[in-house]
C-alpha positions as CSV (number, residue, x, y, z in Angstrom):
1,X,-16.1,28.8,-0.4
2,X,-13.6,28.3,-3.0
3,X,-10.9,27.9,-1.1
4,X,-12.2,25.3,1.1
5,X,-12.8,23.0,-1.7
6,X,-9.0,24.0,-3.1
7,X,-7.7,22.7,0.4
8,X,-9.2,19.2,-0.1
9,X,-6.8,17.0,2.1
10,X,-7.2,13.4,2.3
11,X,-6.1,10.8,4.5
12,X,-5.8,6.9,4.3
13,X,-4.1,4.1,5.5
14,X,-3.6,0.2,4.2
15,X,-2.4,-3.1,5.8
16,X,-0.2,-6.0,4.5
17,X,0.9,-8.3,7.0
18,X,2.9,-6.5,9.7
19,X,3.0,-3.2,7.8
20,X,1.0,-0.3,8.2
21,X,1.0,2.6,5.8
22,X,-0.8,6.4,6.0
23,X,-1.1,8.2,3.4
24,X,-2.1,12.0,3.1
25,X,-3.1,13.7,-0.2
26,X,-3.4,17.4,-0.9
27,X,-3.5,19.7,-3.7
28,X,0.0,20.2,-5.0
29,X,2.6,20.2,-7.4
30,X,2.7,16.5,-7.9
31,X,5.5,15.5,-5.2
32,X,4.9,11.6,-3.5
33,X,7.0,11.2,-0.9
34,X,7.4,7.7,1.5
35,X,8.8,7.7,5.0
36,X,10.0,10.9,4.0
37,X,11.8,10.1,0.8
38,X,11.4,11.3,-3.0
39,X,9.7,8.1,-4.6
40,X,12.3,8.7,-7.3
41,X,14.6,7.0,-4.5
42,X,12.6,4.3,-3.2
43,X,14.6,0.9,-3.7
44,X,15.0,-1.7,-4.8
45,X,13.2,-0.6,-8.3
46,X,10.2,-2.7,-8.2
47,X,8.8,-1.5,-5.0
48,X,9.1,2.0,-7.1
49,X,7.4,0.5,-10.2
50,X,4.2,-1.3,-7.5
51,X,4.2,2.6,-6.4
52,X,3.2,4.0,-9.5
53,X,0.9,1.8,-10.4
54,X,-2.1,3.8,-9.2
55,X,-0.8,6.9,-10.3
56,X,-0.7,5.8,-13.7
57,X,-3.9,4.3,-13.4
58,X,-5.3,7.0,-11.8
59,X,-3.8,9.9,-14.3
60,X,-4.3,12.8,-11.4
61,X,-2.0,15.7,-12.2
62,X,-1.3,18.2,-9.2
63,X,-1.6,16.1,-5.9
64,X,0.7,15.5,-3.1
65,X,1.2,12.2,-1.5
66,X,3.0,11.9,1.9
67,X,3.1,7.9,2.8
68,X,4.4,7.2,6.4
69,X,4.8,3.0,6.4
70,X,6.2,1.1,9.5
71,X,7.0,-2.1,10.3
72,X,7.2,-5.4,8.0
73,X,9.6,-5.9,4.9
74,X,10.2,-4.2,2.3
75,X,7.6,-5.7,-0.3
76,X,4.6,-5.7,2.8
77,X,5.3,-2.2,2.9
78,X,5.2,-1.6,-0.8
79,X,2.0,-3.6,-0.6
80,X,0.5,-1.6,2.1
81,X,1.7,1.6,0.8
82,X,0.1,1.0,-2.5
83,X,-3.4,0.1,-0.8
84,X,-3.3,3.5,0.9
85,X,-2.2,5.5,-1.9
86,X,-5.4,4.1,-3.9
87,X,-7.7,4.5,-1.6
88,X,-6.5,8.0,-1.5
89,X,-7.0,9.0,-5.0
90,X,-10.4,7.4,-5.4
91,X,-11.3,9.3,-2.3
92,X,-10.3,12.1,-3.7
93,X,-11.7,12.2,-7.0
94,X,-15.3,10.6,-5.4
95,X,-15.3,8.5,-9.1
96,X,-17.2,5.1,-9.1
97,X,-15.5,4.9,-12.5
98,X,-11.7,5.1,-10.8
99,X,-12.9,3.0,-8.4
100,X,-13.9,-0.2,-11.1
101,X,-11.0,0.8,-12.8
102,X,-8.5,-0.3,-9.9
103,X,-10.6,-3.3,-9.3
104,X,-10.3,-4.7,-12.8
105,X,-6.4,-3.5,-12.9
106,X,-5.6,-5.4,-9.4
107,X,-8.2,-6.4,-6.6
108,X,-5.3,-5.8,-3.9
109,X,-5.2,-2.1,-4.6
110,X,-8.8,-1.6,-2.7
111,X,-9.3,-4.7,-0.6
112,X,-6.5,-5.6,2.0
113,X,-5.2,-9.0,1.6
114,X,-5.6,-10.3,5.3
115,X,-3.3,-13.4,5.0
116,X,-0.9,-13.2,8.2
117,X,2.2,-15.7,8.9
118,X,1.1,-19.3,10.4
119,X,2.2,-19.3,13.5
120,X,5.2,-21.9,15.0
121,X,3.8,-25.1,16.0
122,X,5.3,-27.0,19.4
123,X,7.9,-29.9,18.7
124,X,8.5,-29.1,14.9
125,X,12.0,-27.4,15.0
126,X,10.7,-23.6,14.6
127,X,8.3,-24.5,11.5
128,X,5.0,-23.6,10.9
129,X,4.0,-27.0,9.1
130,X,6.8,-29.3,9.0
131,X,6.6,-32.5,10.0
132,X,8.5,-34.5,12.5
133,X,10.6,-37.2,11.4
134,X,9.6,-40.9,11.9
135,X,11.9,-43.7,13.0
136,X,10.6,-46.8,12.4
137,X,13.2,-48.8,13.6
């Protein structure tokens, strides 16, 4: 019985635009790891800081953290990756107190912003809202 609860894995995902991020956490010795990497690595250095930020919050020693993110830049990644990894950890620790604690630090790290490009509009030279030009000659 022990051992079952010792082997509590945890899986996730979060959005951001195009990117799509899953996140597993396990029992461990405190490695996080994205698309495969040491988050050490991760650049440019504020995708590495937005990361941490629910680790820090969070303040759980031990756990493992494997994020797999695909497509998007990278700051939609970062964005989505950081979703997942919260949702993870207040999953895993089952605390309501965690939980408020995320949502008074930043709403984004629970609730997935659903905002999405505007798409191209007919006759405006490739732009979403620009205008065509009048002659008034």
């Amino acid at each position: 019985m022990a051992a079952a609860k010792k082997d509590k894995t945890v899986h996730t995902s979060g959005k951001r635009k195009r990117s799509i991020a899953r996140a597993t956490l396990k029992p461990g010795k405190g490695v996080i790891k994205v698309n495969k990497r040491p988050l050490e690595i991760i650049t440019p250095e504020v995708a590495q800081l937005r990361l941490k930020e629910p680790l820090a919050i969070a303040g759980i020693p031990n756990i493992d953290i494997n994020v797999n993110v695909v497509g998007g830049g990278w700051s939609s990644q970062t964005e989505a990756a950081r979703l997942a990894i919260a949702k993870a950890l207040v999953e895993y620790a089952k605390s309501d107190e965690l939980k408020q604690k995320f949502l008074e630090y930043d709403r984004h790290l629970l609730v997935a912003d659903t905002r999405r490009k505007e798409p191209r509009k007919p006759l405006c030279h490739s732009k979403a809202r620009a205008k065509r030009q009048k002659s008034y000659r």
